[in-house]
C-alpha positions as CSV (number, residue, x, y, z in Angstrom):
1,X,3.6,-4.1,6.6
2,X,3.2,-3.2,2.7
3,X,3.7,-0.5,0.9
4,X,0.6,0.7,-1.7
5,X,2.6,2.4,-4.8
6,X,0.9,5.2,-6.5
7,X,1.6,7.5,-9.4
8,X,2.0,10.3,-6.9
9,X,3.8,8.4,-4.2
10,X,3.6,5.5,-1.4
11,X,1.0,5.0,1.3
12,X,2.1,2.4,4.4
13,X,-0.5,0.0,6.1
14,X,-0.3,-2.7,8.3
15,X,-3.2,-4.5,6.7
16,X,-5.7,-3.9,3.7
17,X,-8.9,-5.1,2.4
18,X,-10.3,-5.9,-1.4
19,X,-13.5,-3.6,-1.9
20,X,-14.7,-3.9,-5.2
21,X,-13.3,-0.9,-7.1
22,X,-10.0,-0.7,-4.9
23,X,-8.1,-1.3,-1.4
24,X,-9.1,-0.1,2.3
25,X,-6.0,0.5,3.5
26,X,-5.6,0.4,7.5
27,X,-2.8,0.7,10.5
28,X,-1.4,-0.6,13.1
29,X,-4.3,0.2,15.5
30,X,-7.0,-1.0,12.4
31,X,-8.1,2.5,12.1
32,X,-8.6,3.2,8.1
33,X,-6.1,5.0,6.2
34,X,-7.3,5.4,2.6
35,X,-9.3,3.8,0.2
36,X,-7.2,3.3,-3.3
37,X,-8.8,2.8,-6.3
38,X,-7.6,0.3,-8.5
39,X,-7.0,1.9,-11.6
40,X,-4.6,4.7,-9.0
41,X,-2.5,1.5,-7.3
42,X,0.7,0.1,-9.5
43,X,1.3,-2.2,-7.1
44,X,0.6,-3.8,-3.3
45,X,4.2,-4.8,-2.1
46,X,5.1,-6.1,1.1
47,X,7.7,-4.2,3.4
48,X,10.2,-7.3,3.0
49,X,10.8,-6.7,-0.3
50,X,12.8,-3.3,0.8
51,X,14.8,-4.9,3.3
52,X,17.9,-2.1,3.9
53,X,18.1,-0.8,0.6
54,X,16.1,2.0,-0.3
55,X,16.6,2.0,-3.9
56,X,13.7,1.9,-6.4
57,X,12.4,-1.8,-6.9
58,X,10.2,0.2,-10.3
C-alpha cells in the first residue's frame, strides 16, 4: 500500500500509475481513486515506512 501526502491530507491506494501531469491512484479491487496532480502531491510513500508508529514522518 502507499500513502499519497497532500497539503490537505493523505489519500491510500494499493497501486498508482504516472500520467503525465500527476498520479492515477487505484485500490485494492483496481477501481480508480483519484487522479493527483503533481504540483498537489509532497510525496508517494509506501505503507512500510509507518510501521506501528503513527507519528508524522514530515
Amino acid at each position: 500500500m502507499f500513502r499519497a501526502l497532500l497539503p490537505e491530507g493523505q489519500i491510500r491506494c494499493d497501486r498508482y500509475e504516472n500520467a503525465e501531469k500527476g498520479l492515477e491512484l487505484y485500490d485494492e479491487d483496481d477501481q480508480f481513486i483519484a487522479f493527483v496532480p503533481y504540483s498537489n502531491l509532497h510525496a508517494l510513500v509506501s505503507e512500510d515506512v509507518y510501521g506501528e508508529d503513527e507519528r508524522s514522518i514530515m
